[in-house]
Structures are given as structure tokens and as C-alpha cells.
MARKOL-797140 format. One line per 4 residues: number of its first residue (from 1); their letters; for each residue x negated, y, z negated of C-alpha. Coordinates in Angstrom, 2 decimals, decimal comma, always signed. Each point is the difference from the previous one (the first is absolute). Example, Ala and Ser with C-alpha at 12.3 -4.5 7.8 and 13.67 -1.06 7.14 Angstrom:
MARKOL-797140
1 = as = -12,30 -4,50 -7,80 | -1,37 +3,44 +0,66 .
This chain:
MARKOL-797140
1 = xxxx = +0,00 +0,00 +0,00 | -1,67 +3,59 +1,05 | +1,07 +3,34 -0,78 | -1,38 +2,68 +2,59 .
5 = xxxx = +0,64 +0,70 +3,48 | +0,98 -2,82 +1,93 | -2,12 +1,35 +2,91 | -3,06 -0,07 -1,69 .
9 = xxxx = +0,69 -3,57 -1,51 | +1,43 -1,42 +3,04 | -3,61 +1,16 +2,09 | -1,90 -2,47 -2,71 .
13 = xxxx = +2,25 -3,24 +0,21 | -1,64 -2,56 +2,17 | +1,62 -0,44 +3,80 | +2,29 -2,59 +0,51 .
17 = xxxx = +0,53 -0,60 -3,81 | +4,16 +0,24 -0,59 | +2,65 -2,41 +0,82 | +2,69 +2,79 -0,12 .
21 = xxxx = +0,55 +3,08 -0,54 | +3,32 +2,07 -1,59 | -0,60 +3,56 +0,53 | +2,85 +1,97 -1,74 .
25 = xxxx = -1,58 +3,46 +0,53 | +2,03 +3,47 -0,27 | +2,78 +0,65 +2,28 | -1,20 +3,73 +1,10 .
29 = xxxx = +3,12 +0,95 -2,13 | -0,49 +3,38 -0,59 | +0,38 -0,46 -3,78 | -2,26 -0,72 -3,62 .
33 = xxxx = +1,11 -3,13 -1,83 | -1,04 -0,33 -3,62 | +0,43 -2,53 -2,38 | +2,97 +1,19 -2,76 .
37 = xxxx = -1,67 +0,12 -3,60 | -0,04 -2,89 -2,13 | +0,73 -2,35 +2,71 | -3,18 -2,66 +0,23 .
41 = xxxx = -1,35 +1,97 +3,51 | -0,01 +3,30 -1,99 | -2,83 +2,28 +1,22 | +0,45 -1,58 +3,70 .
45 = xxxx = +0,57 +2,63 +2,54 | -0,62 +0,78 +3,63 | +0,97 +2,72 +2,63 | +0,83 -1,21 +2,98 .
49 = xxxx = -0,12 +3,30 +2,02 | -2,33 +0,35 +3,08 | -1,46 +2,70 +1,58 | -2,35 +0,39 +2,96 .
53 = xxxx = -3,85 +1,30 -1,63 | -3,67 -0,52 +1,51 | -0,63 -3,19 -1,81 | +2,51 -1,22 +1,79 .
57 = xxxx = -0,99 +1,04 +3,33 | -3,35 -1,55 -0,55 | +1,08 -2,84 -0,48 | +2,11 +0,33 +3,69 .
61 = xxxx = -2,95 +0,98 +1,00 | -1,31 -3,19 -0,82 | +2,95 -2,11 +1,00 | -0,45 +2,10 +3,42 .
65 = xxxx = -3,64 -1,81 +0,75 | +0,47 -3,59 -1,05 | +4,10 -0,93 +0,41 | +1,64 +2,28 +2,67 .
69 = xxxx = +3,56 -2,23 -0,01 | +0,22 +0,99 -3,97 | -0,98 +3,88 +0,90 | +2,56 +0,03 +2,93 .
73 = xxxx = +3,03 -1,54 -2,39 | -1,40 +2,95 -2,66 | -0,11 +2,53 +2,54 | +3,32 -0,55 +1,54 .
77 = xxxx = +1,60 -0,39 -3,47 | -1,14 +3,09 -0,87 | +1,12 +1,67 +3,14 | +3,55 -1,22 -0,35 .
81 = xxxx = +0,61 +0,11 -3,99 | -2,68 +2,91 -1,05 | -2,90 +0,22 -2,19 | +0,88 -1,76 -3,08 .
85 = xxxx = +0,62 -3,18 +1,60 | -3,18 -0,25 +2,19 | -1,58 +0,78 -3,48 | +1,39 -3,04 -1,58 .
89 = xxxx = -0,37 -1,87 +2,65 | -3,48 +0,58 -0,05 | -0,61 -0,68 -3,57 | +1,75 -3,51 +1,11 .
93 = xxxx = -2,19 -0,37 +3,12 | -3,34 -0,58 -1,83 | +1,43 -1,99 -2,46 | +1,73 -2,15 +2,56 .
97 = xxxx = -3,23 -0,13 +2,16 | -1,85 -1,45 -3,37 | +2,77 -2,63 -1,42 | -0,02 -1,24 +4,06 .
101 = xxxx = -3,88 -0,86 -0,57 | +0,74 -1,61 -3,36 | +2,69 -1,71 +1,43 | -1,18 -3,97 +0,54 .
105 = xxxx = +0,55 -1,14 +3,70 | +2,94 -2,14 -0,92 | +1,65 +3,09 -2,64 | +3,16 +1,61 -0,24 .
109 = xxxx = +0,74 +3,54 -0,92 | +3,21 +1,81 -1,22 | +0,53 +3,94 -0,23 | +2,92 +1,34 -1,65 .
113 = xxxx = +1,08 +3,16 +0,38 | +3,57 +1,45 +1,07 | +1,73 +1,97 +2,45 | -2,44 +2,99 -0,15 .
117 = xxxx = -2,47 -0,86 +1,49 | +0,91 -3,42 +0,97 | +0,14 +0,55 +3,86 | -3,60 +1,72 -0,01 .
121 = xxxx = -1,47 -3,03 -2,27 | +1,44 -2,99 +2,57 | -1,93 +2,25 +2,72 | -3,38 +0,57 -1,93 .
125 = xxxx = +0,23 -3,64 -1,24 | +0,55 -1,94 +3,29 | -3,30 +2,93 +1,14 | -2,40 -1,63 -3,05 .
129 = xxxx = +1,10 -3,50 -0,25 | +1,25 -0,98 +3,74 | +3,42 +0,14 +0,74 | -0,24 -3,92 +1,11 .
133 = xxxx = -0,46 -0,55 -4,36 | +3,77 +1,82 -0,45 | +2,24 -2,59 -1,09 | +3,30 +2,17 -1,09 .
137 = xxxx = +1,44 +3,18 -1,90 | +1,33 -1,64 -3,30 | +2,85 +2,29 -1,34 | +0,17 -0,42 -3,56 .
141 = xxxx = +3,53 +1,77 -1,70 | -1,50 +1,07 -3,20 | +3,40 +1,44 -1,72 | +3,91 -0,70 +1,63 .
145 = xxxx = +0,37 +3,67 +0,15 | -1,66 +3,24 -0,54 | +1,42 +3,69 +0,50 | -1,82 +1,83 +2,53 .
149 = xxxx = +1,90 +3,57 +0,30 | +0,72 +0,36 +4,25 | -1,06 -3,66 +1,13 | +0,03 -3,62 -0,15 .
153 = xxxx = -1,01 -1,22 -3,60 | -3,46 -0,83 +0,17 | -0,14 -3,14 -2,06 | -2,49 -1,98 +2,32 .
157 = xxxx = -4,08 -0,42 +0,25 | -1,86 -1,26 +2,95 | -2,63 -2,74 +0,01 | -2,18 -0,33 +2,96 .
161 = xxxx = -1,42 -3,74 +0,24 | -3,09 -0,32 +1,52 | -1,90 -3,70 +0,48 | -2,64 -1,28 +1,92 .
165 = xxxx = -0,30 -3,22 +1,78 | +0,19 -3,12 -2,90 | +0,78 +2,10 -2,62 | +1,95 -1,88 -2,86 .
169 = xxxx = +3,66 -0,23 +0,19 | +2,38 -1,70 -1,92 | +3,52 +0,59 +1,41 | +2,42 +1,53 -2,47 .
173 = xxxx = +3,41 -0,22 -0,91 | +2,64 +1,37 -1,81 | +2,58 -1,55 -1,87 | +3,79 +0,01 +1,60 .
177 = xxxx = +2,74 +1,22 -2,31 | +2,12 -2,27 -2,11 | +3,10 +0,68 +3,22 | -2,86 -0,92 +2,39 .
181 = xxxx = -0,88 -3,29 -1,89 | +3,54 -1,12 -0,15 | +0,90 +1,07 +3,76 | -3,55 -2,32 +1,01 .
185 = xxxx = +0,46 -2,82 -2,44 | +4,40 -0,58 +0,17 | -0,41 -3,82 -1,31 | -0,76 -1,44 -3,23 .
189 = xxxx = -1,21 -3,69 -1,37 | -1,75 -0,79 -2,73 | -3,21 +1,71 +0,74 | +1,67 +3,16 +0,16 .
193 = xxxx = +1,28 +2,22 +3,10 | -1,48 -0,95 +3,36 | +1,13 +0,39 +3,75 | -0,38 -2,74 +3,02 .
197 = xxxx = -2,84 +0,55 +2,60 | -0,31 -1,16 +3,33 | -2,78 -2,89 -0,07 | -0,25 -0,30 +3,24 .
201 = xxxx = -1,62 +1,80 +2,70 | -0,30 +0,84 +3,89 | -1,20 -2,70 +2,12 | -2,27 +1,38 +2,40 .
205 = xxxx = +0,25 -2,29 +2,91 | +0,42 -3,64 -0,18 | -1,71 -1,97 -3,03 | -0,28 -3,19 -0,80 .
209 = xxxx = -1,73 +0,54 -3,61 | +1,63 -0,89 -3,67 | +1,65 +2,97 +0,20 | +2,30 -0,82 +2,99 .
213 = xxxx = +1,53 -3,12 -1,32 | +2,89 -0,63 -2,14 | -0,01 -0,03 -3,71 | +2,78 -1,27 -2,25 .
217 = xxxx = +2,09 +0,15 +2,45 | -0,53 +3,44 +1,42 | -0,64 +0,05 +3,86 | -2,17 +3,22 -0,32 .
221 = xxxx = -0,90 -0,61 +3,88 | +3,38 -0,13 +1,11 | +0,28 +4,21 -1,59 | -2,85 +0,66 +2,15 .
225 = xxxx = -2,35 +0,44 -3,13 | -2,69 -1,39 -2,12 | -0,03 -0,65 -3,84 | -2,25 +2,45 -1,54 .
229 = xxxx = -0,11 -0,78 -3,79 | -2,37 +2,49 -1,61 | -3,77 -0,87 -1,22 | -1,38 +2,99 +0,33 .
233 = xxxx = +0,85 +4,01 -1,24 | +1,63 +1,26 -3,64 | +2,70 -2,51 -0,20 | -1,70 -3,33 +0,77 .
237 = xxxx = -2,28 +1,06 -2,86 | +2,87 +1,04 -2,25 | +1,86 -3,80 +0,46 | -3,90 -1,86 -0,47 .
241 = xxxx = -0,15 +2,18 -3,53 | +3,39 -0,53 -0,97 | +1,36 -2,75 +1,64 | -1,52 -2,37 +1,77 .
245 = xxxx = -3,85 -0,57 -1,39 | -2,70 -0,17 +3,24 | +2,82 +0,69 +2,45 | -2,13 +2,00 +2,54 .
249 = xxxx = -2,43 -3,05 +0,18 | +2,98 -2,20 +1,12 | -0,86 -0,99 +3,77 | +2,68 +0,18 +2,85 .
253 = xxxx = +2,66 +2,01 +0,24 | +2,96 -3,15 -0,81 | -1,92 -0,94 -3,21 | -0,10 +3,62 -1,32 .
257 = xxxx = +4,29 +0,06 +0,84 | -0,24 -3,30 -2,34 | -1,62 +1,40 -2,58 | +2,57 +3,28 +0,13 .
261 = xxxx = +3,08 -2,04 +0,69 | -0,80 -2,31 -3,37 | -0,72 +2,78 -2,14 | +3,46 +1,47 +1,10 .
265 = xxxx = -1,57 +3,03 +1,89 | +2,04 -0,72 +3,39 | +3,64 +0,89 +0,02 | +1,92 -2,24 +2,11 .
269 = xxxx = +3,45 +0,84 +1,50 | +2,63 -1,59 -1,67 | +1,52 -3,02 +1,37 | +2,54 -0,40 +2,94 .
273 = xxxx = -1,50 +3,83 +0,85 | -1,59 +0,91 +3,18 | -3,30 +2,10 -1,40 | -3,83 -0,20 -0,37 .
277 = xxxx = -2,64 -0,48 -3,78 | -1,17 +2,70 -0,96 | -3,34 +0,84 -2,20 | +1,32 +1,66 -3,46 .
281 = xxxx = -1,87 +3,58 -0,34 | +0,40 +0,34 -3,75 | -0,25 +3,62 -1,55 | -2,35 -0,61 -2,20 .
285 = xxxx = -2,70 -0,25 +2,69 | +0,54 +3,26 +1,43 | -2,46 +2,13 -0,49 | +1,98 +2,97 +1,75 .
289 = xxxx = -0,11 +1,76 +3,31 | -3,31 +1,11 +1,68 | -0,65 +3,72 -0,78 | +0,96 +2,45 +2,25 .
293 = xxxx = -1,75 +3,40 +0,86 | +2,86 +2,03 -2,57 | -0,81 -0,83 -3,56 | +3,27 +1,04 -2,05 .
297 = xxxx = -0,44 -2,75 -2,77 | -2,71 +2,02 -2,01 | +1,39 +2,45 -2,54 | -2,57 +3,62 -0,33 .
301 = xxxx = -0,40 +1,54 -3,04 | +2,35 +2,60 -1,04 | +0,41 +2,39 -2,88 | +1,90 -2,35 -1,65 .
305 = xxxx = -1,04 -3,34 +1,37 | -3,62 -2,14 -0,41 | +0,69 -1,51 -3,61 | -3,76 -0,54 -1,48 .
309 = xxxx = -1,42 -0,25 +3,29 | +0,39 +3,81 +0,67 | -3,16 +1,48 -1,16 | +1,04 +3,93 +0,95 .
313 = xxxx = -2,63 -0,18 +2,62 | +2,40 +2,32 +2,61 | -0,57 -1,64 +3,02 | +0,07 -3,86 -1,27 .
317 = xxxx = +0,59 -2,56 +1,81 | +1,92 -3,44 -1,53 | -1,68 -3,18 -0,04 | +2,45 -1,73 +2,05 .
321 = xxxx = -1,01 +1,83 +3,07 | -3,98 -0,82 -0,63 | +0,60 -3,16 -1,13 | +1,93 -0,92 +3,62 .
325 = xxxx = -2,96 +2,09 +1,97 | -3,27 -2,29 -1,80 | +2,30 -2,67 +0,07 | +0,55 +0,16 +3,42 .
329 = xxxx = -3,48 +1,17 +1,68 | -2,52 -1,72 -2,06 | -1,34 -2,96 -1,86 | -0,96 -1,19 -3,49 .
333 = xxxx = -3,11 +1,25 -0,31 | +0,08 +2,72 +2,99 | -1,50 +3,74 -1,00 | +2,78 +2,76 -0,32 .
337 = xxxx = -0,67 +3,59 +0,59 | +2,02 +2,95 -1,52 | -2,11 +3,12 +0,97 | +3,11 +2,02 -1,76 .
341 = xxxx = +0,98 -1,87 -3,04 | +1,69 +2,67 -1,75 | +1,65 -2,13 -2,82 | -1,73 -3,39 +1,19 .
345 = xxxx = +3,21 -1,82 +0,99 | -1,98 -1,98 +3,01 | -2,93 -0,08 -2,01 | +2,36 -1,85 -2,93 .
349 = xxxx = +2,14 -1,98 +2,37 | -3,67 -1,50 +1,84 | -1,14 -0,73 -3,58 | +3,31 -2,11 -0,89 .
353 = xxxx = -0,34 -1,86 +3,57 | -3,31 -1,35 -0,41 | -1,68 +2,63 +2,45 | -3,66 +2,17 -0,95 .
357 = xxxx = +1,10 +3,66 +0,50 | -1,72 +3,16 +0,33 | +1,99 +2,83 -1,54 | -1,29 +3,73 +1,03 .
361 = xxxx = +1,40 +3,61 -1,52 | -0,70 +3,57 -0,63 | +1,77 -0,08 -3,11 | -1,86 -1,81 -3,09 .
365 = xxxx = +4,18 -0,81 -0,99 | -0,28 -2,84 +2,01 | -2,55 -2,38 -1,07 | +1,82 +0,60 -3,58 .
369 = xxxx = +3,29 -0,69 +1,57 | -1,52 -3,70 +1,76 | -1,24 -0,88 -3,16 | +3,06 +1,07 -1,92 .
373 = xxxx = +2,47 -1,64 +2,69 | -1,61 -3,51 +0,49 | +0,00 -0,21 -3,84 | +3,42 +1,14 -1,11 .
377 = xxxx = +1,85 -1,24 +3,23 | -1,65 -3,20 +1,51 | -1,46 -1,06 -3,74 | -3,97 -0,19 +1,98 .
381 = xxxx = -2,81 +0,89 -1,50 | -1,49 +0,33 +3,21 | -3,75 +1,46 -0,67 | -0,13 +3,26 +2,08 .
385 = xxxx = -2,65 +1,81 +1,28 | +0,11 +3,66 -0,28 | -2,65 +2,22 +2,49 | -0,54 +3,53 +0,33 .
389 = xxxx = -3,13 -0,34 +2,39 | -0,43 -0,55 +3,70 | -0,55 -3,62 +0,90 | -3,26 -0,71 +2,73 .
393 = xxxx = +0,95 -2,31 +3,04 | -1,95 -3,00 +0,07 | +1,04 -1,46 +3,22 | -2,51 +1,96 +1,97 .
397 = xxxx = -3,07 -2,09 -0,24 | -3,84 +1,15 -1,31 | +0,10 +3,19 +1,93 | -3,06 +2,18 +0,83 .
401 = xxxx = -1,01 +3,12 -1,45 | +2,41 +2,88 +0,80 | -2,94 +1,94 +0,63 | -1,21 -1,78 +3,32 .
405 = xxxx = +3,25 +0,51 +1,78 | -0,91 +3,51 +0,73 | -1,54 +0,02 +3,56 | +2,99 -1,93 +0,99 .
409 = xxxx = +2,44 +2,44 -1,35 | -1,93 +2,96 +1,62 | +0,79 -2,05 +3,26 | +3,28 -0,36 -0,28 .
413 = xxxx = +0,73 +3,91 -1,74 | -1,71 +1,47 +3,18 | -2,18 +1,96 -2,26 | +2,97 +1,59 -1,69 .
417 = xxxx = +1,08 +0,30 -3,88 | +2,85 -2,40 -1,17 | +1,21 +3,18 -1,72 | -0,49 +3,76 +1,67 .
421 = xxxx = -0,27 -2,34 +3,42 | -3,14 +2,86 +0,53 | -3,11 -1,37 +1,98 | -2,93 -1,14 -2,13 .
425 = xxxx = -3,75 -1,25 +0,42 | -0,56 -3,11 -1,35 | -2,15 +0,71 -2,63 | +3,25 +2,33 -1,56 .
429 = xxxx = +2,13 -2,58 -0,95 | +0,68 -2,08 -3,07 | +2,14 -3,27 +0,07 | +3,67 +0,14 -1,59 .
433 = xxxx = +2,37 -2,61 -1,37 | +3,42 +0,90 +1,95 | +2,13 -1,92 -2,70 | -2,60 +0,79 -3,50 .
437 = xxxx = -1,04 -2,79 -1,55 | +1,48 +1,14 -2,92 | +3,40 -0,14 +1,62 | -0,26 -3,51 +1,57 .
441 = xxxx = -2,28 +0,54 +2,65 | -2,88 -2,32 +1,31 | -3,02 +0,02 +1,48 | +1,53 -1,45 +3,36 .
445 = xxxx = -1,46 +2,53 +2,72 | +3,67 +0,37 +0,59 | +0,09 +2,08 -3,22 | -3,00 +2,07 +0,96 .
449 = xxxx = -0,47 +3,59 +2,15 | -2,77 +2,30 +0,21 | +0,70 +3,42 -1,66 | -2,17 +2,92 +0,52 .
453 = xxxx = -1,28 +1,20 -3,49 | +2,47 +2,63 -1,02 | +3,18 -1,83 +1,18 | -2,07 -3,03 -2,54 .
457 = xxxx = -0,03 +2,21 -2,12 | +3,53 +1,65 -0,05 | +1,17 -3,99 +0,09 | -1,56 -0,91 -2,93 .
461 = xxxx = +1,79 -3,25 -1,74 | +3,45 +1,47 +1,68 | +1,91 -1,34 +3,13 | -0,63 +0,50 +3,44 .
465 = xxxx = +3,78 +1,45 +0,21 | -1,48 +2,13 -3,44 | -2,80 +1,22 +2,72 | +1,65 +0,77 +2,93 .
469 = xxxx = +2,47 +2,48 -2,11 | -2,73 +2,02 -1,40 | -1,77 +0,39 +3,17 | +3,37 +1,06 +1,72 .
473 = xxxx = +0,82 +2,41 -3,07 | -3,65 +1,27 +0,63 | +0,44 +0,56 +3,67 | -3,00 -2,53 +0,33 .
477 = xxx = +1,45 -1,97 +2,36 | -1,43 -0,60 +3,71 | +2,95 -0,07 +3,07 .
């Protein structure tokens, strides 16, 4: 768990480290959300207000040179919705640019955010992480109504899912309603409410296997179909747990109907009727209906709604919803990212799932508030790690001293300062750490410029985006 800027931390974590990342970031709102007093997230607060400074065109700048799809969607964003939003979208740009790197080949990432800035984010996202790794817009219904003077209630938040080829999935589902169980499951027997399946299916042209010929009876040839009784998929396991012990090792398709007809799992049409057996579906074995892209089964937090898992933190998220996500898009084991824990829901929910998590906020209030939460809630004492430095990458090998990179930079500068862009000699400039080291940055020549000695100088342990704002307030900027 680290409390500073997620930028800076984000630069030291090793590439290719994180399973999956939840990024629940602000929303470009316009407004300051602050914990109430005496609630457990007292003294957390944040403004979510953007405006349009040098540091941030710096870091365009930057965005500019190495990714021009991500400076286009800025660009045009800010053409189109003004200032403030190519701000934000900015501050999300670099961030998105590092958690892509972390990302493992086979991760998953999820941004939530609402219908702000939601538009702009899709755009910037599909820009950074290929629009081929889009898998949907999840709409999650956070309250059943909300009073929004002029307009439509807004009482929805947006969840852009993002995963790259073999990433983990686990498909799921949500449970039907007591009227939906009893509409799919109208019979009863002792076993509890069920429903007859077809256990047949098509033939595709003429066969002359097991399947084809008659059992008990049954001319399944003469309907122009095939038996299919199940040995593989949810329910076949469900009946060899339950019902029938080492049923999906049974071999050939009549024995398997023996083994379900004897342990009263077929329902046969009564006698003297014209009809078909059917295999009993019980209830009990549903496991509900596979999750659509409109989540309204998830309850948000509202003033008077949480019970003791509302912290106070004001922009918390329930478990439910995490819980689903980590369920859903990784493993036991897997590494789970939340670069803007806020009150440490993901972080919590990863914990309780069996996942390693990495937990990262401004605000000291969280790492209190994982520690409190796992505790009091889940009833873990999970040993946490609490960090206030930068971490160092160690994924990029034994590399060579910074300090013989420099005729090679010269080369590819032209001669000219990474900062005033003003023609130099050689012998005039010093070499700079882009990113500092003491803000997550390596040794990696990618990390390195050559400043001329007063732009080194002015730099000093700051930013490059620190840099280019005093030289432009100074006027010492070359066209």
C-alpha cells in the first residue's frame, strides 16, 4: 500500500507486473468531496476540479513526441468540450500510458468513471490500450433514482472493460428472481422444483453411431435427432456431485441415459400419451443467468444506506461490485492494481479473494482505512505493507552507467537542449533524468536527455513538465 502520487509510484513498478487493474479515478466533476467528521475516512478529501496550467502542457508536450493517437484524442477533446477536460484528460493520459506498461500481456483493465467525461475516456482509452483490447461499456445503476433538477436522473456509472488476448475470465452470473425461478422450474418431485430439457440433439447428416439408435423404446432416429445426454459443462458436473458419483467418466452416450434414467433424472411421458423423456433441470443447480453489460443488482451507497460497510469515504464503492470485477477477470493468486484506492474497497475485496494487491493514494486515510476494513469487516489480519517511497524497477537488467549514454543522446538531440531546445557545443551539456530518480525514474537511456547547464540547473530534482513551465514563464524558450 503507497501513499503519494500514483504517477511517481506507477514509473517504479516493474513492466508487465499486474494481472488487473481497477482504476476508479475522479470523474472531472467539478466539485470537492470530503469525508464528514467522525465517520472512519475522516480527514479524506479531494477536489476534483481541472484546469488547463503549464505542467500540464508539458506533459502534452510529451505525449505529443512519443504517442500521437493519445495527443490527437486530447487535442480533439479539448477542442470540442474546452480546457478543463483536455486537462483531465491529460492527467489520465500519463497515467493510462504507465498502468498499460504494467499491465501483463494476458491483463485486464477497468476504468470507472461516469457520464462526464465518459465519452472522452472510451476515446483516449481505445488511443493507449488498442481499441482491438475493448471488450464492452458496463453500465452499473448505482441508486434506483436520483433528482437531477432539468434532466434525466443521473443514477448510473460507466465501466470501460479493457482485456488483452488470454486474459482470465470467469463468466458471471446473476441470480434470477424468486418469479423467474418459478416461471423456469414449473415442476416439482422430491428433489425440489425442476423443468424437462430436451436430451436430444440435431443430427447432422446421417449417423450410424450410439447416438442414432433406439433406447428404451424411443426411436430418436425416426425424430430426425440424436440423443445427447450431457457429460460435459455446469450441469453434468452438478448431477456427478450430487447425484450420480463418476457420472462424466461413464462411456457412451446409452450408458450415461442408464445411469440418469435409474437415478430417476429422466421424466418419461406418462402412459397411453404421445410425448418424449425429458432430462429434469432442478433449481438448485442454477447458478443464474450470464451477466449482461447493465449491472442493476448492486446497491451504491447512499446517505442512509451501507450498514458497517460504509466507511464515509464519499465516493465508495460496495464490495459487491469489486468482488464480481476480481472475480470475474482474474485468478487466485493474480496481482491487482488500484492506482486510486481512495477507501481500499478493491484493495479489500482482492485481499478476501485470495489475490496480492497493490493499493496506491495521495491521502495517508487510506492505508488506515485497508487496515481498518479487512479487520473489522472480513475478520483478516492480513499483514499490510505501508510505503511512502518510490519503488526502483528491477526488470531492466544490469544497465550501464547513465553517464556513457551521452554521445548517443547528442546524436539523436541534434545538438539541442532537452529543455530551452537552444543549440549547444558538446562540451555544454550535462546529462538529465527525464522522470528523477527520486520520482520513479531509471537509468534506462529512455529516461535520460542532455540539458545545457542552466536549464540543469533550473531542473534541479523537479519534473521535466516542472522545467518546461519555468522556462516558458521566463520567456526562455526557443521556437
Amino acid at each position: 500500500m503507497w501513499t503519494g502520487d500514483n504517477l511517481d509510484i506507477l514509473r517504479g513498478l516493474n513492466s508487465g507486473s499486474v494481472d488487473l487493474v481497477y482504476a476508479d479515478p475522479p470523474f472531472n466533476s467539478n466539485k470537492t468531496y470530503e469525508a464528514p467528521i467522525g465517520s472512519k475516512a475522516a480527514g479524506a478529501a479531494f477536489r476534483d476540479t481541472w484546469t488547463l496550467d503549464d505542467v500540464d502542457e508539458a506533459w502534452h508536450g510529451e505525449i505529443a513526441d512519443r504517442e500521437p493517437k493519445v495527443y490527437a484524442a486530447i487535442e480533439n477533446a479539448g477542442i470540442v468540450h474546452g480546457k478543463g477536460m483536455k486537462s483531465y484528460l491529460i492527467m489520465m493520459a500519463v497515467r493510462l500510458l504507465e498502468l498499460r506498461r504494467i499491465l501483463k500481456p494476458t491483463g485486464s483493465l477497468y476504468l470507472h468513471c461516469d457520464d462526464t467525461a465518459d465519452a472522452y475516456l472510451r476515446i483516449l482509452c481505445d488511443a493507449v490500450l488498442g481499441a482491438g483490447s475493448f471488450q464492452n461499456t458496463i453500465t452499473w445503476r448505482r441508486s434506483t433514482a436520483h433528482n437531477d433538477p432539468n434532466r434525466y436522473g443521473r443514477n448510473t456509472d460507466t465501466l470501460l472493460f479493457y482485456a488483452r488476448p488470454g486474459a482470465a475470465w470467469s463468466a458471471p452470473c446473476a441470480a434470477k428472481t424468486p418469479a423467474e425461478m418459478k416461471s423456469a422450474y414449473p415442476s416439482r418431485d422430491g428433489r425440489g422444483a425442476f423443468r424437462s430439457a430436451d436430451i436430444t440433439g440435431p443430427a447432422h447428416g446421417q449417423s450410424d453411431g450410439e447416438s442414432a439408435k433406439a433406447w428404451n423404446g424411443y426411436d430418436v432416429r425416426a425424430r430426425g435427432r440424436v440423443w445427447s445426454a450431457p457429460r460435459k459443462g455446469a450441469y453434468a458436473e452438478w448431477i456427478e456431485n450430487n447425484i450420480i458419483p463418476g457420472y462424466r467418466g461413464i462411456e457412451g452416450v446409452h450408458a450415461r441415459l442408464n445411469a440418469l434414467d435409474a437415478a430417476g433424472l429422466i421424466r418419461h411421458p406418462r402412459k397411453g400419451r404421445d410425448g418424449w423423456p425429458g432430462l429434469k433441470r432442478y433449481a438448485s443447480a442454477d447458478s443464474g443467468s450470464p451477466l449482461q453489460s447493465l449491472w442493476t443488482d448492486i446497491q451504491g451507497f447512499t446517505n442512509y444506506s451501507g450498514g458497517s460497510e460504509r466507511v464515509g469515504y464519499p465516493t465508495q464503492k460496495p464490495l459487491a461490485l469489486l468482488d464480481r470485477i476480481i472475480n470475474a477477470s482474474s485468478n487466485p493468486g493474480d496481482v491487482v492494481l488500484d492506482p486510486f484506492c481512495g477507501c481500499a474497497t478493491a484493495c479489500v475485496s482482492a485481499e478476501s479473494l485470495g489475490r496480492e494487491w497493490l493499493g496506491i493514494d495521495l491521502s495517508p486515510v487510506a492505508a488506515t482505512l485497508v487496515d481498518q476494513r479487512l479487520r473489522e469487516h472480513l475478520k483478516m489480519f492480513a499483514e499490510i505493507h505501508h510505503r511512502t517511497d518510490i519503488p526502483r524497477r528491477t526488470d531492466l537488467g544490469e544497465l550501464p552507467n547513465y553517464r556513457t549514454h551521452k554521445h548517443a543522446l547528442f546524436g539523436k538531440q541534434e545538438g539541442h537542449c532537452g529543455g530551452c531546445r537552444m543549440a549547444f557545443p558538446f562540451r555544454n551539456f550535462e546529462i538529465d533524468h527525464v522522470v528523477p530518480r527520486a520520482k520513479g525514474g531509471s537509468d534506462h537511456v529512455d529516461n535520460l536527455q542532455l540539458l545545457c547547464g542552466a536549464c540543469n540547473r533550473a531542473k534541479g530534482t523537479g519534473t521535466q513538465a516542472e522545467l518546461i513551465a519555468k522556462l516558458r514563464d521566463r520567456g526562455q524558450l526557443a521556437a
